[in-house]
Backbone as XML, in Angstrom:
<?xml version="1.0"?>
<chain id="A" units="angstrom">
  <residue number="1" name="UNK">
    <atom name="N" x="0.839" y="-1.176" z="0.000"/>
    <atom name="CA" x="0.000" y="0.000" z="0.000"/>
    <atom name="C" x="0.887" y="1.244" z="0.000"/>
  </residue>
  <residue number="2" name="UNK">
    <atom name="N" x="0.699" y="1.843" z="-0.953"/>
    <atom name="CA" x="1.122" y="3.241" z="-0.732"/>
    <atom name="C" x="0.786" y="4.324" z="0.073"/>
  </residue>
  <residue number="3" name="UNK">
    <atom name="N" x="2.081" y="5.268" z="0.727"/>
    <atom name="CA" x="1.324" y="6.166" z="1.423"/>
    <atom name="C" x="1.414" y="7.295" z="0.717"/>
  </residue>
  <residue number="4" name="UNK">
    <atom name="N" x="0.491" y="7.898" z="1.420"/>
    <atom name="CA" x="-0.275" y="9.109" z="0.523"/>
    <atom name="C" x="0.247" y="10.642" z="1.899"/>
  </residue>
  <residue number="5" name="UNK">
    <atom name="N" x="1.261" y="11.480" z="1.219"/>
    <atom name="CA" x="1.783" y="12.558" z="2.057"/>
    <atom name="C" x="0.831" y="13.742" z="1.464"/>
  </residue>
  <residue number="6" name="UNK">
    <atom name="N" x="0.168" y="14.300" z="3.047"/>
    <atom name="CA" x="-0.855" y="15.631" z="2.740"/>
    <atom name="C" x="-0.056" y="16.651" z="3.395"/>
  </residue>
  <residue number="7" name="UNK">
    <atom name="N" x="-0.441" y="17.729" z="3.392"/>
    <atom name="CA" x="-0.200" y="18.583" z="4.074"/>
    <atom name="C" x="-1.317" y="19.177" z="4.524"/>
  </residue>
  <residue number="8" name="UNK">
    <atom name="N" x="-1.013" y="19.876" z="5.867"/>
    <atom name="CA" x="-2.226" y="20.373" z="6.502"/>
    <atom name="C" x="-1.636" y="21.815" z="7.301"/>
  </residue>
  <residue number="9" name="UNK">
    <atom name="N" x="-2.846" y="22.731" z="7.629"/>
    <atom name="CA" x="-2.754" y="23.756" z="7.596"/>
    <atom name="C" x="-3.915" y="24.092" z="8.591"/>
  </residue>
  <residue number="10" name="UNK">
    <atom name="N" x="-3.277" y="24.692" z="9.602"/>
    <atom name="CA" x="-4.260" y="24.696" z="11.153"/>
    <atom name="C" x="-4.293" y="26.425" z="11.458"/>
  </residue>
  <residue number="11" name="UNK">
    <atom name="N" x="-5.690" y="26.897" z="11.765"/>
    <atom name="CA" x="-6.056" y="28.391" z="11.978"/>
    <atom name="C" x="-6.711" y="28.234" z="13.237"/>
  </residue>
  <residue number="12" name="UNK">
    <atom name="N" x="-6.167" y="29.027" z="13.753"/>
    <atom name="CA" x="-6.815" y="29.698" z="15.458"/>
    <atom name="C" x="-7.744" y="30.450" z="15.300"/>
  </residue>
  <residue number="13" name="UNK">
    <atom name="N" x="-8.813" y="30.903" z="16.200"/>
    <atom name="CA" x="-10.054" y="31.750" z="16.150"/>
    <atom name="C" x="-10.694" y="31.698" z="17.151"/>
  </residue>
  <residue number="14" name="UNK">
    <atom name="N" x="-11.046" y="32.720" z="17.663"/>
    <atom name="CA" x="-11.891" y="33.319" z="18.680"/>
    <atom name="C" x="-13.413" y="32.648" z="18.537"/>
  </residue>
  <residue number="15" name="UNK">
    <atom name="N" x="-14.147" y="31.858" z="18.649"/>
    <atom name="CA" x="-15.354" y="31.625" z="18.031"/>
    <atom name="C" x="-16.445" y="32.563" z="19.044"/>
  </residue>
  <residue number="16" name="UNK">
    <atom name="N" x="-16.087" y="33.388" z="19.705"/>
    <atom name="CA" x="-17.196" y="34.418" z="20.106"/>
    <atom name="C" x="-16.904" y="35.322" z="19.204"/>
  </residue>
  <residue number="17" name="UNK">
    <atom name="N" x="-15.554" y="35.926" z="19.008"/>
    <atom name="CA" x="-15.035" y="37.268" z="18.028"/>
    <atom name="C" x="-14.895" y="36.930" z="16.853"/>
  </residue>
  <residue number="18" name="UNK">
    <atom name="N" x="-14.464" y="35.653" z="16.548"/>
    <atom name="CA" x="-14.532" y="35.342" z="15.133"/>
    <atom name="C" x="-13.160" y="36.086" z="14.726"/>
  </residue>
  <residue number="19" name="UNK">
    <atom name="N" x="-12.253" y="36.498" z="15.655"/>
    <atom name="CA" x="-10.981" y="36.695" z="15.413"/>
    <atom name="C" x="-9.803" y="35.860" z="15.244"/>
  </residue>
  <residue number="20" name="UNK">
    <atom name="N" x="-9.260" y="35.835" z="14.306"/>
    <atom name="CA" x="-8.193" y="35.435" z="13.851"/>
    <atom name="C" x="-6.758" y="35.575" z="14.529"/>
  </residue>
  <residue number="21" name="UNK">
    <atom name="N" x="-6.261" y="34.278" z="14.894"/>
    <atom name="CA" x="-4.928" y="34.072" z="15.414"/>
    <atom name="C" x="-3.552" y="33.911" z="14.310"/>
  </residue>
  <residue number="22" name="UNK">
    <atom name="N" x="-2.448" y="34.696" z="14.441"/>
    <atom name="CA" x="-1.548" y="34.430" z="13.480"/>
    <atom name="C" x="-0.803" y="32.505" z="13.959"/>
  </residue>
  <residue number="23" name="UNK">
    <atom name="N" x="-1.017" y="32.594" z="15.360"/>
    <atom name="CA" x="-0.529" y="31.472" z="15.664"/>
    <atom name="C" x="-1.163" y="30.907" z="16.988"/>
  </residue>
  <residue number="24" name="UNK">
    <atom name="N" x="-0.731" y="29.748" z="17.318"/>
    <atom name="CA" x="-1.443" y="29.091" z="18.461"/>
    <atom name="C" x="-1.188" y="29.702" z="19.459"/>
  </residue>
  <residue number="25" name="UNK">
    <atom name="N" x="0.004" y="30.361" z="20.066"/>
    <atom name="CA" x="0.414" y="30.892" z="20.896"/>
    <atom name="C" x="-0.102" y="32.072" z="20.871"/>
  </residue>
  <residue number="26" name="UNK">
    <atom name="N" x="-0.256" y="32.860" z="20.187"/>
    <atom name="CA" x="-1.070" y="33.632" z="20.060"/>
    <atom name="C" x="-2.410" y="33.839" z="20.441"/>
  </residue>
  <residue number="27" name="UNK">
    <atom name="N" x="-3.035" y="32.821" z="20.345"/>
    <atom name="CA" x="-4.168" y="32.451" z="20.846"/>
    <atom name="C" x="-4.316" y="32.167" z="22.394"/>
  </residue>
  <residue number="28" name="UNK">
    <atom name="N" x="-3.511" y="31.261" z="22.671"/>
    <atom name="CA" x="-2.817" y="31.012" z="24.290"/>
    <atom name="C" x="-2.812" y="31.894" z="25.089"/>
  </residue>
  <residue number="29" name="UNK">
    <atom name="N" x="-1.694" y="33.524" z="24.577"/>
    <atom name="CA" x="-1.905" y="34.898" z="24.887"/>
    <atom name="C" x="-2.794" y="35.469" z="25.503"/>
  </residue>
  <residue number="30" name="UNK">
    <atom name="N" x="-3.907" y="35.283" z="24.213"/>
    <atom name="CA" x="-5.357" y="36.215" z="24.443"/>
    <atom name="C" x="-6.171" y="35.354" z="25.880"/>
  </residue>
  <residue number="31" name="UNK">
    <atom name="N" x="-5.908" y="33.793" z="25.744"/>
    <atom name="CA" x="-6.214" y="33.072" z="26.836"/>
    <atom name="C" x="-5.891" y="33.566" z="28.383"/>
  </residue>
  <residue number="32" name="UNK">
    <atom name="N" x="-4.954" y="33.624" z="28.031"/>
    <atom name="CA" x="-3.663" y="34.231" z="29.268"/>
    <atom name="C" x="-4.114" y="35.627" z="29.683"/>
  </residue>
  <residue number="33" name="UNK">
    <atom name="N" x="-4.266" y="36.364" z="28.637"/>
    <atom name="CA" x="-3.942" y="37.825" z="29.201"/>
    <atom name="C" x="-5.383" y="38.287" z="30.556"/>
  </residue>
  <residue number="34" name="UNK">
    <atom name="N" x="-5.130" y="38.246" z="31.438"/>
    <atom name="CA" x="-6.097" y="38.897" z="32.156"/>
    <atom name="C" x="-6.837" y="39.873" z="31.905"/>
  </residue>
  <residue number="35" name="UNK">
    <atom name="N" x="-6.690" y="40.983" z="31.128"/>
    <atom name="CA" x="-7.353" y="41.947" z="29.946"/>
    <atom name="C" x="-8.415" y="41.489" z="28.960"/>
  </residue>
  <residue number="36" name="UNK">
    <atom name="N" x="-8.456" y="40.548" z="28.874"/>
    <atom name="CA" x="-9.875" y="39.943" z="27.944"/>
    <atom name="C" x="-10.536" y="39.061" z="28.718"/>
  </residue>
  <residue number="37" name="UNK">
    <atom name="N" x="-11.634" y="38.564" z="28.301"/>
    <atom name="CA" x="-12.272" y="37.375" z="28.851"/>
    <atom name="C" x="-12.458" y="36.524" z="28.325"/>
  </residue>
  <residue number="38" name="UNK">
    <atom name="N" x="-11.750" y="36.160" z="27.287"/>
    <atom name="CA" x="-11.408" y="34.989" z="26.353"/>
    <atom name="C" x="-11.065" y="33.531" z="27.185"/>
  </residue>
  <residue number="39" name="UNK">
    <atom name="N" x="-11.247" y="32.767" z="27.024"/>
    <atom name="CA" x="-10.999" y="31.809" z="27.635"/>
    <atom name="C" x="-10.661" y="30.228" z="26.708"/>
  </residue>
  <residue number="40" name="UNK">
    <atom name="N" x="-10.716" y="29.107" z="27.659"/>
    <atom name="CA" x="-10.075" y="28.183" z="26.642"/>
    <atom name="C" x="-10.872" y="27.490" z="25.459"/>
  </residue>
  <residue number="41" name="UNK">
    <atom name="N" x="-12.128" y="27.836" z="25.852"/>
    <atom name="CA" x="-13.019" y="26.905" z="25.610"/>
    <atom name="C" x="-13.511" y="27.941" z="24.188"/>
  </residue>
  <residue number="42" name="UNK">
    <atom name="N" x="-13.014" y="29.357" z="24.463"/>
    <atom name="CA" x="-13.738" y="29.889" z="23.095"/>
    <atom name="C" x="-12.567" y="30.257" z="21.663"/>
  </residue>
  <residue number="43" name="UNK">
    <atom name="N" x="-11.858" y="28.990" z="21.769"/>
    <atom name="CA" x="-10.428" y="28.813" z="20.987"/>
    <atom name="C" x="-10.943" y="27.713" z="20.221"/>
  </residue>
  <residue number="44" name="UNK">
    <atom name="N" x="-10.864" y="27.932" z="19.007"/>
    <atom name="CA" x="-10.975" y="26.809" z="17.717"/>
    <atom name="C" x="-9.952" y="26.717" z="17.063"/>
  </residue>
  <residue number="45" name="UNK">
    <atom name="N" x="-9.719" y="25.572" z="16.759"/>
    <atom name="CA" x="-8.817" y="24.865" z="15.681"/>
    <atom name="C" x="-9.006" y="24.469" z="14.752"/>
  </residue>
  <residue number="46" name="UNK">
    <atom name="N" x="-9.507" y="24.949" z="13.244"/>
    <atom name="CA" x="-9.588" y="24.391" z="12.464"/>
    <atom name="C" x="-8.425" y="23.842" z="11.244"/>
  </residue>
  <residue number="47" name="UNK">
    <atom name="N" x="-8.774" y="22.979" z="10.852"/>
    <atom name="CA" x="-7.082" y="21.678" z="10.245"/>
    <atom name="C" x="-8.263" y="21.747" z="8.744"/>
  </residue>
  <residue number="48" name="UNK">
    <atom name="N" x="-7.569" y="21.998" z="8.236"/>
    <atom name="CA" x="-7.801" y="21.969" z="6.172"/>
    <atom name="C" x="-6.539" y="20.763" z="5.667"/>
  </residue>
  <residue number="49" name="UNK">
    <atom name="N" x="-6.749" y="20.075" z="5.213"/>
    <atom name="CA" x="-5.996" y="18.856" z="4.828"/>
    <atom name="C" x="-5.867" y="18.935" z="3.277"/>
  </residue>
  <residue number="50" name="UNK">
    <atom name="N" x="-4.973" y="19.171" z="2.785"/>
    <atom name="CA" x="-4.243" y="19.371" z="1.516"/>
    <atom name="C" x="-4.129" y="17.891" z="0.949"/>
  </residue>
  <residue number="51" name="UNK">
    <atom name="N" x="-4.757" y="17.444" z="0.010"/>
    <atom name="CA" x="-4.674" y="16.176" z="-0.816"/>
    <atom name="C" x="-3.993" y="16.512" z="-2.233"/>
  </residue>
  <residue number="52" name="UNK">
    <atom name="N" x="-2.605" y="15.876" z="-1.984"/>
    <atom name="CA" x="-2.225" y="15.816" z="-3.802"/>
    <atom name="C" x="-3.448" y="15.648" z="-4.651"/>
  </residue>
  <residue number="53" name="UNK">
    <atom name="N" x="-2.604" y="15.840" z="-6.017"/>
    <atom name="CA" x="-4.328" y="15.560" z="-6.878"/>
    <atom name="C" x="-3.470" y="13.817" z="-7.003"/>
  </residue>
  <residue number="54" name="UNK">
    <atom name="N" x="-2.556" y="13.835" z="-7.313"/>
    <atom name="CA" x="-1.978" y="12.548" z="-7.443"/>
    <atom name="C" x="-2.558" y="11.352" z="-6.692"/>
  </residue>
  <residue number="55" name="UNK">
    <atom name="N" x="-2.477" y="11.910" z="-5.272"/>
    <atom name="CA" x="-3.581" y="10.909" z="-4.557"/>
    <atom name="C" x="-4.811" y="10.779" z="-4.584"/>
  </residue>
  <residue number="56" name="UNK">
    <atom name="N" x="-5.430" y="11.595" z="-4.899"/>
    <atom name="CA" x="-6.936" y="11.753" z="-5.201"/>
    <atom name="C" x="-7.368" y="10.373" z="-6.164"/>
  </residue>
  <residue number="57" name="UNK">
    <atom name="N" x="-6.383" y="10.488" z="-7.436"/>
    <atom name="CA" x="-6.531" y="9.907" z="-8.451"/>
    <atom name="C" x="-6.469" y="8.765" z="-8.353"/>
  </residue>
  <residue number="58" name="UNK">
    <atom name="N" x="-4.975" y="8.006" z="-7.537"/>
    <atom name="CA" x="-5.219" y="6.600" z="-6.787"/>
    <atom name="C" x="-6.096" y="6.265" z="-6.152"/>
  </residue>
  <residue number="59" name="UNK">
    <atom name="N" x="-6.872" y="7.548" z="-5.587"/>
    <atom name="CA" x="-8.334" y="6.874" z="-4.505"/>
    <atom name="C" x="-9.025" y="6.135" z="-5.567"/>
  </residue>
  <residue number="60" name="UNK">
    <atom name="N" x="-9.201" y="6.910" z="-6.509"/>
    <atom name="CA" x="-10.432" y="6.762" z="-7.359"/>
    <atom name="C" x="-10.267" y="5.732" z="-7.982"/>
  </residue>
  <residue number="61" name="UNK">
    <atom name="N" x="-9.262" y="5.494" z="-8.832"/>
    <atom name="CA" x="-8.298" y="3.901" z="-9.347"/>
    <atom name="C" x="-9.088" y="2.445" z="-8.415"/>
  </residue>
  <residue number="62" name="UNK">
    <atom name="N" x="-8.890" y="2.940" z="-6.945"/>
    <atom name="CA" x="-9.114" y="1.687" z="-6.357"/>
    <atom name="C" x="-10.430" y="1.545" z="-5.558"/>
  </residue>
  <residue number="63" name="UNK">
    <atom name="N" x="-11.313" y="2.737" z="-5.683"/>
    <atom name="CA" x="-13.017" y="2.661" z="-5.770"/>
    <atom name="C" x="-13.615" y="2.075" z="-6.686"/>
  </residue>
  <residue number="64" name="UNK">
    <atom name="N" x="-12.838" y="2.330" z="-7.783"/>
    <atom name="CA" x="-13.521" y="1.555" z="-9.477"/>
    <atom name="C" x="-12.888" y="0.164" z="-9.499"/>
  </residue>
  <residue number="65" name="UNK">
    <atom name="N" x="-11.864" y="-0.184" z="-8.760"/>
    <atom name="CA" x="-11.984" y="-1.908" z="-8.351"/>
    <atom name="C" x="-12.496" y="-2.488" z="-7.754"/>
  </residue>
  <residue number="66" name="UNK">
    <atom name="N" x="-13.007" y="-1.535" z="-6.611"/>
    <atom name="CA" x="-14.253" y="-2.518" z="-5.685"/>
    <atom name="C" x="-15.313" y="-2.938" z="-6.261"/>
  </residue>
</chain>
């Protein structure tokens, strides 16, 4: 079986502010800072997963053999 290398790409966000983190730590910060009321729980992580098309194409190869 071949493996199939993605890349992925992870964004921080405020999901009350809907503000944007340049980085996780960043986010941590706003957690941290006693000056906001941000907290841990209103921190999202969203992960976007980058698929070669190359792999895509092997998926499909071995759906049309089943």
């Amino acid at each position: 079986m071949k493996t199939i290398r993605c890349k992925s790409q992870e964004t921080y966000r405020n999901i009350k502010t809907n503000i944007r983190y340049a980085t996780k730590e960043d986010a941590q910060h706003d957690v941290d800072n006693p000056n906001t009321d941000t907290k841990q729980e209103d921190i999202a992580c969203d992960v976007n997963i980058i698929v070669p098309k190359e792999a895509l194409s092997m998926i499909s190869k071995t759906k049309d053999e089943n």
